[in-house]
PDB file as gemmi writes it, atoms N, CA and C in Angstrom:
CRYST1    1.000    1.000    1.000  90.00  90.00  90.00 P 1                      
ATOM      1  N   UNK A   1       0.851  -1.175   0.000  1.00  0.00           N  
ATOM      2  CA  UNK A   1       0.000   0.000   0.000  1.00  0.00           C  
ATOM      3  C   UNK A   1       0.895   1.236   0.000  1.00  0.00           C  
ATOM      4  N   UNK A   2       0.725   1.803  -0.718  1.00  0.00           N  
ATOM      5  CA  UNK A   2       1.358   3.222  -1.355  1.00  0.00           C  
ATOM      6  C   UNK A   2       0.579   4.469  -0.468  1.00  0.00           C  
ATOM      7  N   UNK A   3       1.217   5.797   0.192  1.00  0.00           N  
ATOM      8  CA  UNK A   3       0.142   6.840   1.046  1.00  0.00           C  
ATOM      9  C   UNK A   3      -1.164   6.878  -0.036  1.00  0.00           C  
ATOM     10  N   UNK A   4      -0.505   7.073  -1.161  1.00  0.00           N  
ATOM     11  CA  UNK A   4      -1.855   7.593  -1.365  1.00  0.00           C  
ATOM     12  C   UNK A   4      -2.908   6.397  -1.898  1.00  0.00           C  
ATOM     13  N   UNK A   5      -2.656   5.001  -1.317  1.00  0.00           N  
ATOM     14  CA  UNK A   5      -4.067   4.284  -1.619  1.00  0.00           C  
ATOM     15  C   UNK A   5      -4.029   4.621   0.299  1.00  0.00           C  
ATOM     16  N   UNK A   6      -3.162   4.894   0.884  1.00  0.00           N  
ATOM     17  CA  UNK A   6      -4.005   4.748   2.235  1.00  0.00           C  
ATOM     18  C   UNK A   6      -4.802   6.029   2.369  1.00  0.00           C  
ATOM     19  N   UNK A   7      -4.184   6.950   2.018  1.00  0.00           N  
ATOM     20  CA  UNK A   7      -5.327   8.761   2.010  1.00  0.00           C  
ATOM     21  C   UNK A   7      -6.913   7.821   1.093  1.00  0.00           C  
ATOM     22  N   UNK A   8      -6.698   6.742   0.228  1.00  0.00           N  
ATOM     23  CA  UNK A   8      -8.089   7.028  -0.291  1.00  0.00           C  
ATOM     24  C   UNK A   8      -8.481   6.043   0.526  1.00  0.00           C  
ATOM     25  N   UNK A   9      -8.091   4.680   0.955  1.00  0.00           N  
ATOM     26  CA  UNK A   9      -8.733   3.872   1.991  1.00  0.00           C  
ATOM     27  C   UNK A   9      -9.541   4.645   3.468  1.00  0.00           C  
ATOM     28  N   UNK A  10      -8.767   5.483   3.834  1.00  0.00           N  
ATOM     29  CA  UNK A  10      -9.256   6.382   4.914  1.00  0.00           C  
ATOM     30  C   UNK A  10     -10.307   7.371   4.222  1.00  0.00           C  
ATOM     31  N   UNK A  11     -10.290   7.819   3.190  1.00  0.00           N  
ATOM     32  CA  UNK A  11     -11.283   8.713   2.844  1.00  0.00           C  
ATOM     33  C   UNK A  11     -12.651   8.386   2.689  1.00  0.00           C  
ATOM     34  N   UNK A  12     -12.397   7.057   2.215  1.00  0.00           N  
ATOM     35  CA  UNK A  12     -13.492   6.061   2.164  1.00  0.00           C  
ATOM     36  C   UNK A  12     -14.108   5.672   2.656  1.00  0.00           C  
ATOM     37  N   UNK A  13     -13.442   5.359   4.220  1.00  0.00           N  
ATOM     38  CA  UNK A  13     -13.644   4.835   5.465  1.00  0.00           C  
ATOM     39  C   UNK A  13     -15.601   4.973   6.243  1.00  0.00           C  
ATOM     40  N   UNK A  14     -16.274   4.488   6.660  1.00  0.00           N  
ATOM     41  CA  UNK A  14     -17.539   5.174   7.271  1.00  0.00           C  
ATOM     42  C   UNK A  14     -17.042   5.579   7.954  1.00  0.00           C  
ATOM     43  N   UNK A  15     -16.405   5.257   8.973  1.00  0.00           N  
ATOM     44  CA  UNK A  15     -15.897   6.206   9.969  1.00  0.00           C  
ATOM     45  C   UNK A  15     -15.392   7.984   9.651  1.00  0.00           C  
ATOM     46  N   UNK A  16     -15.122   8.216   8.561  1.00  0.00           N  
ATOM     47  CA  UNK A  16     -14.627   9.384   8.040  1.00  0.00           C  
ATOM     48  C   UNK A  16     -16.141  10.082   7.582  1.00  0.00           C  
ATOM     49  N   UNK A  17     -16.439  11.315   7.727  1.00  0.00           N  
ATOM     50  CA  UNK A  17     -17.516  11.894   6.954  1.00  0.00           C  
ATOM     51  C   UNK A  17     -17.522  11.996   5.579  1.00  0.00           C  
ATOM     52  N   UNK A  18     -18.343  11.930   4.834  1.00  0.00           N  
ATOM     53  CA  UNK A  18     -18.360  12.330   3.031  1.00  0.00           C  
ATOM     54  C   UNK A  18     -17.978  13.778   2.957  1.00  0.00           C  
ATOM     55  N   UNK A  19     -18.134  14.207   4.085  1.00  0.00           N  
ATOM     56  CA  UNK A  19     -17.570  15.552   2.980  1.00  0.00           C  
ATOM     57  C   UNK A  19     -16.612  15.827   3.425  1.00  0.00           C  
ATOM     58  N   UNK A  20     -15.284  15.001   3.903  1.00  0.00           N  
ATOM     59  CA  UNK A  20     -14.197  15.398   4.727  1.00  0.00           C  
ATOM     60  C   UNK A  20     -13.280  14.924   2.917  1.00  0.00           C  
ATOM     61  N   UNK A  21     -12.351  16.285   2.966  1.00  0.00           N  
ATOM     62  CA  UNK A  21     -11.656  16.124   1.432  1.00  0.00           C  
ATOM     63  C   UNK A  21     -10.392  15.002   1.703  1.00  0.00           C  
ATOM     64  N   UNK A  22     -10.053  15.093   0.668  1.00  0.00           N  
ATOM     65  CA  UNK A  22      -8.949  13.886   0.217  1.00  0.00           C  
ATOM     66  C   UNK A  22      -7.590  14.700   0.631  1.00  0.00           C  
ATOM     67  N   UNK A  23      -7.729  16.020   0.971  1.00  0.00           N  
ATOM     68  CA  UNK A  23      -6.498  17.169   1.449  1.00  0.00           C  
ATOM     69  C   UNK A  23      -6.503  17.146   2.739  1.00  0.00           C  
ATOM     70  N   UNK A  24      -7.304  17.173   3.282  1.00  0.00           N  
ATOM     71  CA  UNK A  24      -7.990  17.351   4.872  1.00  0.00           C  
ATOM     72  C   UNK A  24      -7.122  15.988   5.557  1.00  0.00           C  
ATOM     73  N   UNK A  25      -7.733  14.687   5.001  1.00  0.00           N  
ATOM     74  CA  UNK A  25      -7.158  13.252   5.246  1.00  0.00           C  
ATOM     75  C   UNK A  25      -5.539  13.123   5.128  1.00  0.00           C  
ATOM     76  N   UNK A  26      -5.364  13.618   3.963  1.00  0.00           N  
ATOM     77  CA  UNK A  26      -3.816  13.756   3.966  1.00  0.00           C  
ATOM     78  C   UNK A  26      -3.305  14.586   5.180  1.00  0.00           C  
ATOM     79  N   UNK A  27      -3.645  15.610   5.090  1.00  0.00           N  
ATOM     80  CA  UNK A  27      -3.067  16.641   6.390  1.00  0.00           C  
ATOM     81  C   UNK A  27      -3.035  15.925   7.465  1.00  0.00           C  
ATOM     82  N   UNK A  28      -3.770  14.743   8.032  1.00  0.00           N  
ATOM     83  CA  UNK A  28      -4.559  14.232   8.980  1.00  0.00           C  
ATOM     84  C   UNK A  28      -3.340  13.188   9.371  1.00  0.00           C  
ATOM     85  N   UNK A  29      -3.315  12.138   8.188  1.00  0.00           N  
ATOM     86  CA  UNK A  29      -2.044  11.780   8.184  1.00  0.00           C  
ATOM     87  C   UNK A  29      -0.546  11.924   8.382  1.00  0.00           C  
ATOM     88  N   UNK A  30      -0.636  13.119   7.652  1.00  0.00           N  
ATOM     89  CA  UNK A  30       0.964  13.567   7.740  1.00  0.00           C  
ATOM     90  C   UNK A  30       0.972  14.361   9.320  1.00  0.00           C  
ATOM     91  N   UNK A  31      -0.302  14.563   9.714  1.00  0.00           N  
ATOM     92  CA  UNK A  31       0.184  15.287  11.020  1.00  0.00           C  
ATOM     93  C   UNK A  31       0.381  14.086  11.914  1.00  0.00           C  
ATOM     94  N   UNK A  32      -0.246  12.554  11.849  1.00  0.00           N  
ATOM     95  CA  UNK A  32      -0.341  11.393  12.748  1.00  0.00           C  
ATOM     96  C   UNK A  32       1.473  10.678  12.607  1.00  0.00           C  
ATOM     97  N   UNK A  33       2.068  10.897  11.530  1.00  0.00           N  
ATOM     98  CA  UNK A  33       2.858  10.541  11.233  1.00  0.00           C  
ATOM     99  C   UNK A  33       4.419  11.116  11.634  1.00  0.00           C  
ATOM    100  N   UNK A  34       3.956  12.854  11.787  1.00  0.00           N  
ATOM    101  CA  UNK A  34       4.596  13.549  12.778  1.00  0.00           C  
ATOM    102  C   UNK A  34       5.035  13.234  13.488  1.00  0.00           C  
ATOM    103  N   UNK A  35       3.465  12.796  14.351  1.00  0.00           N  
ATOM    104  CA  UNK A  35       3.885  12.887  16.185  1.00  0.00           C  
ATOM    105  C   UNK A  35       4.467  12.364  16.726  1.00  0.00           C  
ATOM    106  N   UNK A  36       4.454  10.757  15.709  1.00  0.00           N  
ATOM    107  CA  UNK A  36       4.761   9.051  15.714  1.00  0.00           C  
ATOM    108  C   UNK A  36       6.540   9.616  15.665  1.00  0.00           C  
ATOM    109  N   UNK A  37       6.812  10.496  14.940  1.00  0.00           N  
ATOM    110  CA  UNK A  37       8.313  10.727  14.880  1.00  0.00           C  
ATOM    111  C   UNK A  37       8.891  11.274  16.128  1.00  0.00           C  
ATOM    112  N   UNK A  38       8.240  12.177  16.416  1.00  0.00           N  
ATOM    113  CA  UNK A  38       8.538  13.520  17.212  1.00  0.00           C  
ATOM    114  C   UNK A  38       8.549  12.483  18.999  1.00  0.00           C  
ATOM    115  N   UNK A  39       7.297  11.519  19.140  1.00  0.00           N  
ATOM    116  CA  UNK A  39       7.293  10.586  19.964  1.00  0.00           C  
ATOM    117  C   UNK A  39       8.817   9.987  20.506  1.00  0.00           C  
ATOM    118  N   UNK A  40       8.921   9.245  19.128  1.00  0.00           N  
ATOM    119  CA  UNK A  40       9.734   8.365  19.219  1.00  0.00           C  
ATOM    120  C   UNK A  40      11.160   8.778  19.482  1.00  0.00           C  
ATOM    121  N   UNK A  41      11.409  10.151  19.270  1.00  0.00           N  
ATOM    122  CA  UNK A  41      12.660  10.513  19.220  1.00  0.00           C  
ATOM    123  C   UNK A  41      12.740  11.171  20.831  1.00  0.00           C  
ATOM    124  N   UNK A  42      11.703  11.877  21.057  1.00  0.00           N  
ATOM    125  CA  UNK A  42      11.857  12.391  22.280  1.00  0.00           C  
ATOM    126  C   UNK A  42      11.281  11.667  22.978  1.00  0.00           C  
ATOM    127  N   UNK A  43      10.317  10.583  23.766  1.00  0.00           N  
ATOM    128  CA  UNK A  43      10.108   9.351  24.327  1.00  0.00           C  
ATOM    129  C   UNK A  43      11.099   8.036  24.379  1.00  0.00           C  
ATOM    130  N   UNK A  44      11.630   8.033  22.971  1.00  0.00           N  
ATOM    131  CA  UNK A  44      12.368   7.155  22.475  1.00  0.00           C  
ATOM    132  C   UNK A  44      11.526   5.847  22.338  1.00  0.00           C  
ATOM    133  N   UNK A  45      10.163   5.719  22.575  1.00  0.00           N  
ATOM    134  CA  UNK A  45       9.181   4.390  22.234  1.00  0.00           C  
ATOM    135  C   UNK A  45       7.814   5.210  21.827  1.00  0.00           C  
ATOM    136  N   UNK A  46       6.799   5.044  20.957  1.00  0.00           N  
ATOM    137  CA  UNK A  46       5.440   5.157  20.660  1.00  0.00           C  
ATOM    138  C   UNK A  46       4.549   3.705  20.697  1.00  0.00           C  
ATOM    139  N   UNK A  47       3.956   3.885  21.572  1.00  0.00           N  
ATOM    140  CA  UNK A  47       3.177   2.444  21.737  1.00  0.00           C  
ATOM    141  C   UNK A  47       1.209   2.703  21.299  1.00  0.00           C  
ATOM    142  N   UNK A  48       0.576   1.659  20.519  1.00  0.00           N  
ATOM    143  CA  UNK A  48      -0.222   1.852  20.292  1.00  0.00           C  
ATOM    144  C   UNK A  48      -1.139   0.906  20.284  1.00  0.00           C  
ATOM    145  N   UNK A  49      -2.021   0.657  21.074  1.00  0.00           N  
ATOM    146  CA  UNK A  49      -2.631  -0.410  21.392  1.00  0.00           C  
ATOM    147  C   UNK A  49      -3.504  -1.399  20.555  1.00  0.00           C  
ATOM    148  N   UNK A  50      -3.175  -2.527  20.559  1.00  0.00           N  
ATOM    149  CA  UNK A  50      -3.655  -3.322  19.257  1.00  0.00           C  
ATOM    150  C   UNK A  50      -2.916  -3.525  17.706  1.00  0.00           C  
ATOM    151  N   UNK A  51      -1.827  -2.634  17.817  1.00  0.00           N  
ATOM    152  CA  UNK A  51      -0.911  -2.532  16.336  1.00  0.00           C  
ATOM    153  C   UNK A  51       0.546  -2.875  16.883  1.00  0.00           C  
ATOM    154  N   UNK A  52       1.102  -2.341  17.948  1.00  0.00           N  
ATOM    155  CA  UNK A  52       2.455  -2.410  18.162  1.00  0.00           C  
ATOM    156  C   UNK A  52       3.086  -1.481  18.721  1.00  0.00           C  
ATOM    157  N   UNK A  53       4.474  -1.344  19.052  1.00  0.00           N  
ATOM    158  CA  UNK A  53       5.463  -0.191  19.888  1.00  0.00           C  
ATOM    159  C   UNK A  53       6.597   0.181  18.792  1.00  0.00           C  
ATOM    160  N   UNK A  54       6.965   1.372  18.387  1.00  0.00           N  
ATOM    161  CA  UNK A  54       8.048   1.705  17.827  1.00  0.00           C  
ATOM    162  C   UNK A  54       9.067   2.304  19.126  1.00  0.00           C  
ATOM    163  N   UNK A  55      10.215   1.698  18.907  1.00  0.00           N  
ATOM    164  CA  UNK A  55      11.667   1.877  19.496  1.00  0.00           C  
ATOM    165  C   UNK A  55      12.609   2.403  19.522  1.00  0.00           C  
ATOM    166  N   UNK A  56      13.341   3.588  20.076  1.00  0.00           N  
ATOM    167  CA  UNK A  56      14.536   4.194  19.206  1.00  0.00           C  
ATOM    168  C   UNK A  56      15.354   2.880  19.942  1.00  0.00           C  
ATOM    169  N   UNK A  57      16.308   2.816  18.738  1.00  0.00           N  
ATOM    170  CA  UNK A  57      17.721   1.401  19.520  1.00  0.00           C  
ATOM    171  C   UNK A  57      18.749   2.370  19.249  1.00  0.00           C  
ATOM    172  N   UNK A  58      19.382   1.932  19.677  1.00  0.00           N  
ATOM    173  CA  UNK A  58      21.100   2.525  19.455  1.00  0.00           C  
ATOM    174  C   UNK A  58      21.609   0.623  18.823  1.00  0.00           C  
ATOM    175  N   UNK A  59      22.564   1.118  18.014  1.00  0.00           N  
ATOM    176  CA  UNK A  59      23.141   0.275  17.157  1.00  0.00           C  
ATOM    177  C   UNK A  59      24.499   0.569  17.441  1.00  0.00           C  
ATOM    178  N   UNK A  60      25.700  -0.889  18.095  1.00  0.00           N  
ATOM    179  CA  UNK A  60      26.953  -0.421  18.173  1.00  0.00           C  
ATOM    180  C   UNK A  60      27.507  -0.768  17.341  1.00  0.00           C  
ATOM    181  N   UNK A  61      28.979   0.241  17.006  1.00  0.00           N  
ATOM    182  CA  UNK A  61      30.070   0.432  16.082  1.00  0.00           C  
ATOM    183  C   UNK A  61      30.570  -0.916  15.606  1.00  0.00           C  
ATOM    184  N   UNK A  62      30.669  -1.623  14.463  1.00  0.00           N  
ATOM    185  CA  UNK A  62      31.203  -2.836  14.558  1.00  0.00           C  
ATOM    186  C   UNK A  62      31.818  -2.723  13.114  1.00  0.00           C  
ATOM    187  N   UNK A  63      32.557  -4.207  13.214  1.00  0.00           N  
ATOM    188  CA  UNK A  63      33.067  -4.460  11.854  1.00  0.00           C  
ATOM    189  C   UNK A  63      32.390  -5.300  10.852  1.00  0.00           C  
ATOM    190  N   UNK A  64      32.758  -4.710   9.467  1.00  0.00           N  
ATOM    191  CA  UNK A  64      31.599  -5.441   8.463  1.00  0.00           C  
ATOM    192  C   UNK A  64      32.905  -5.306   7.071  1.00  0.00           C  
ATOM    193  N   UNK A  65      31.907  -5.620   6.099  1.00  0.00           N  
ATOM    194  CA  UNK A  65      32.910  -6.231   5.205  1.00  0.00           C  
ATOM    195  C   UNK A  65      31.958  -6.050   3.677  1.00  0.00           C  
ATOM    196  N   UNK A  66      33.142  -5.378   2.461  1.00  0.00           N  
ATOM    197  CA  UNK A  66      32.341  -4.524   1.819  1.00  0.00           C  
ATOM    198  C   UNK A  66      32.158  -5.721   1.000  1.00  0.00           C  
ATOM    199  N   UNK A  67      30.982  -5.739   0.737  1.00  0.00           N  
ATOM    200  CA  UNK A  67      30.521  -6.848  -0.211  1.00  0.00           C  
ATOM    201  C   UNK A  67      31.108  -7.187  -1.760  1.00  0.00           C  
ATOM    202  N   UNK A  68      31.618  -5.932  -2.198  1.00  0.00           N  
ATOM    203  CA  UNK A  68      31.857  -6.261  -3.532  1.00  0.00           C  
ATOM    204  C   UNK A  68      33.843  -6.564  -3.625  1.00  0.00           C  
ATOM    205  N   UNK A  69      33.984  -6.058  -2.648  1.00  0.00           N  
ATOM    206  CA  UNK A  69      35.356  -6.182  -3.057  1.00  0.00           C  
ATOM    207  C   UNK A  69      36.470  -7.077  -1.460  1.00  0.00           C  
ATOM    208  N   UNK A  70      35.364  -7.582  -0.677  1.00  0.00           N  
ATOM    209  CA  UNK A  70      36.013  -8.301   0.745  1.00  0.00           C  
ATOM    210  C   UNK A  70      36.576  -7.415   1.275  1.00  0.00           C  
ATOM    211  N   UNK A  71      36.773  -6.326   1.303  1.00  0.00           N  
ATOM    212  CA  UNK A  71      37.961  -5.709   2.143  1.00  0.00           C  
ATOM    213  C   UNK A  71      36.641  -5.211   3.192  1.00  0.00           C  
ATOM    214  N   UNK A  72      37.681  -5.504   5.030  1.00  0.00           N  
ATOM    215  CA  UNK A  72      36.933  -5.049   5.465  1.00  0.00           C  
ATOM    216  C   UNK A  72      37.084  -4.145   6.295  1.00  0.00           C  
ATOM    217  N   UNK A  73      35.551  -3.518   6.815  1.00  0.00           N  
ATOM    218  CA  UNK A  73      35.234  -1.900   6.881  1.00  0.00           C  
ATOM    219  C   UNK A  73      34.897  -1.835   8.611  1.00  0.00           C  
ATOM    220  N   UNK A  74      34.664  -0.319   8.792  1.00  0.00           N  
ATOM    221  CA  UNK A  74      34.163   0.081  10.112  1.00  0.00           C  
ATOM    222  C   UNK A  74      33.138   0.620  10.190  1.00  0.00           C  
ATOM    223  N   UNK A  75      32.019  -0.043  10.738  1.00  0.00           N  
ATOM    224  CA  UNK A  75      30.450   0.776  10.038  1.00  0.00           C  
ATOM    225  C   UNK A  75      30.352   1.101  12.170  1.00  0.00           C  
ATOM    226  N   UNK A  76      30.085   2.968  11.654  1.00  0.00           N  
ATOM    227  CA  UNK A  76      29.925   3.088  13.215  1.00  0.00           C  
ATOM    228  C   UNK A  76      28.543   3.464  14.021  1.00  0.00           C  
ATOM    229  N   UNK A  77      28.411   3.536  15.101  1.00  0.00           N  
ATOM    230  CA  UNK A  77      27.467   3.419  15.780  1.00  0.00           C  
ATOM    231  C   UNK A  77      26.293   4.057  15.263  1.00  0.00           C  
ATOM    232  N   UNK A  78      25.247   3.796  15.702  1.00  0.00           N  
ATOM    233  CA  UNK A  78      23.407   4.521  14.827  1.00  0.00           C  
ATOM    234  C   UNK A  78      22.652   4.514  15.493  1.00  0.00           C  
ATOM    235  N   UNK A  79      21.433   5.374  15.586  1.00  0.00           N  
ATOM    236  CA  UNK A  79      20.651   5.208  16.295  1.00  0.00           C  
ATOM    237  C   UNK A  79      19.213   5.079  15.079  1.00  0.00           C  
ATOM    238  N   UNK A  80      18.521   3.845  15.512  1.00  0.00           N  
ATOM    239  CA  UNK A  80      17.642   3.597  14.435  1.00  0.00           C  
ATOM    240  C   UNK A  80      16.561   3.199  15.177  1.00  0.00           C  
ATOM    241  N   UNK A  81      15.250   2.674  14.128  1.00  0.00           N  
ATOM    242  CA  UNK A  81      14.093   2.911  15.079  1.00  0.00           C  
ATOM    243  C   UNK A  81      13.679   1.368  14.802  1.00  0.00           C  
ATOM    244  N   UNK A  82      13.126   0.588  15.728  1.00  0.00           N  
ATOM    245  CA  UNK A  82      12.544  -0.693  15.733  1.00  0.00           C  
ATOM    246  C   UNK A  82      10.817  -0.745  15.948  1.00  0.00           C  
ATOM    247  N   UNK A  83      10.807  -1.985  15.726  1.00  0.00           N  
ATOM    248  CA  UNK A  83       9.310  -1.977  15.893  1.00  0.00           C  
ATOM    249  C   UNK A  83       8.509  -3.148  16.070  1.00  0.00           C  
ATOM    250  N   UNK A  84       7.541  -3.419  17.443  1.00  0.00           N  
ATOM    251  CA  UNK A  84       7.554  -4.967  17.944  1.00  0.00           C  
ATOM    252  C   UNK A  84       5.928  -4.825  17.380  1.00  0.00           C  
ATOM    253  N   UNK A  85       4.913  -5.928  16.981  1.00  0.00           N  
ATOM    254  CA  UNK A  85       3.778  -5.633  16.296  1.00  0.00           C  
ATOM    255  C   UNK A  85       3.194  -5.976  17.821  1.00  0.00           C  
ATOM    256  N   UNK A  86       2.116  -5.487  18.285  1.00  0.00           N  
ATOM    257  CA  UNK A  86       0.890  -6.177  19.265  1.00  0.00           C  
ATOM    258  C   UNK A  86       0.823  -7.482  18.689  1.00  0.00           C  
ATOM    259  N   UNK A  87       0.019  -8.071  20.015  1.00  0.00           N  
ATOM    260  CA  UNK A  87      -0.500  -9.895  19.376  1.00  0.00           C  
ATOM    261  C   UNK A  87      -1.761  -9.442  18.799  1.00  0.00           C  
ATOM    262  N   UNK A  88      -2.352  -8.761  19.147  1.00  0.00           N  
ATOM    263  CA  UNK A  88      -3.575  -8.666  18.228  1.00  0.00           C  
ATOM    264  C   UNK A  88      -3.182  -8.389  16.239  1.00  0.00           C  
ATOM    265  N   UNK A  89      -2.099  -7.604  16.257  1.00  0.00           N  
ATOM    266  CA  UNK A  89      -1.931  -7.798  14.889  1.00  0.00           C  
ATOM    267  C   UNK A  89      -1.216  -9.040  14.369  1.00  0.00           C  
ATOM    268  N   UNK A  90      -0.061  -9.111  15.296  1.00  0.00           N  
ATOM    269  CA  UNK A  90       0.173 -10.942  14.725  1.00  0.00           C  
ATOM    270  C   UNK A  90      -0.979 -11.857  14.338  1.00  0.00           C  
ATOM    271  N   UNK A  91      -2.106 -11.755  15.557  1.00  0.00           N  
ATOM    272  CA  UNK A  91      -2.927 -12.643  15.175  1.00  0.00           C  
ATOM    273  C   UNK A  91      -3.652 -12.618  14.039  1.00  0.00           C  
ATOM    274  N   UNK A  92      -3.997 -10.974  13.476  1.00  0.00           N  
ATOM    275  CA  UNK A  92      -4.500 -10.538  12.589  1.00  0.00           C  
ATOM    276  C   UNK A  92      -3.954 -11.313  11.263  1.00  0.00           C  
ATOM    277  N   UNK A  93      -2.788 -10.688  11.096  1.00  0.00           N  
ATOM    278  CA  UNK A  93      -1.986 -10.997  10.084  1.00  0.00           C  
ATOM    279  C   UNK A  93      -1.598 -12.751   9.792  1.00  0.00           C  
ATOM    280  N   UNK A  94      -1.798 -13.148  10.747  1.00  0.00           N  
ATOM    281  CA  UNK A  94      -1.061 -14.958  11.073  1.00  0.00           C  
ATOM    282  C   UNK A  94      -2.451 -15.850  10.417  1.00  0.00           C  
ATOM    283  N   UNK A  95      -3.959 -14.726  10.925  1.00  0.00           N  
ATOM    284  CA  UNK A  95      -4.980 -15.487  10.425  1.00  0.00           C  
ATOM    285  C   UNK A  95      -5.935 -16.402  11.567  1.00  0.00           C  
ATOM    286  N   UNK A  96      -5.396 -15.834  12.696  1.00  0.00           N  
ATOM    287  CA  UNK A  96      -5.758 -16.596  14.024  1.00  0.00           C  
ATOM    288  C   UNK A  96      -6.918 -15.988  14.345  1.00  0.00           C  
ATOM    289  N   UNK A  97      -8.109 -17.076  14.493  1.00  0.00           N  
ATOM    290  CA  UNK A  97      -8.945 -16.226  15.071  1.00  0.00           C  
ATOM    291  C   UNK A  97      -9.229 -16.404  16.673  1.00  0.00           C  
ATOM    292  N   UNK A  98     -10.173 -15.105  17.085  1.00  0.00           N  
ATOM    293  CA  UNK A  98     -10.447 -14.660  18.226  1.00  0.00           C  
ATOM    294  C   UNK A  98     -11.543 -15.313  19.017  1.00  0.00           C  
ATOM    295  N   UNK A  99     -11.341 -16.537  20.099  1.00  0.00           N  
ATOM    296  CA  UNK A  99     -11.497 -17.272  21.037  1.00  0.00           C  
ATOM    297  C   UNK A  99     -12.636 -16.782  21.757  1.00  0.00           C  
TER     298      UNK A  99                                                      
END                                                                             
């Protein structure tokens, strides 16, 4: 799914009004998508109930090895973002149903 089949999946949505525009939804998005950043960096976790938790990790400095030519390299430390799904979406996604 590409944003913009999700701007039209959400536009679509009943939950959304008919006369809420396809600009409005976008804005809506890009502001949800924000916060999810702005969260994560200054929280360092965004957790959301029923979907999953995003993570800032720190990644340490190590040695690696350049693929095309073997010689090897020093790839250094990072800070990157992870992300554990809820069981409700595993289950979603796995196909499990609800007991």
């Amino acid at each position: 799914m590409t944003k913009a089949d999700l701007i039209n999946a959400v536009a679509a949505a009943k939950a959304v009004p008919n006369d809420t525009s396809k600009k409005t939804v976008q804005a809506v998005i890009d502001e949800t998508f924000e916060q999810i950043k702005k969260a994560v960096k200054k929280d360092e976790r965004f957790s959301f109930p029923g979907f999953g938790t995003f993570n800032k990790k720190r990644r340490a400095a190590r040695a690696g090895r350049n693929p095309q030519t073997g010689e090897k390299i020093k790839i250094k430390a990072q800070t990157t973002v992870g992300f554990r799904p809820a069981q409700a979406l595993k289950d979603f996604v796995g196909g499990k149903k609800k007991k």
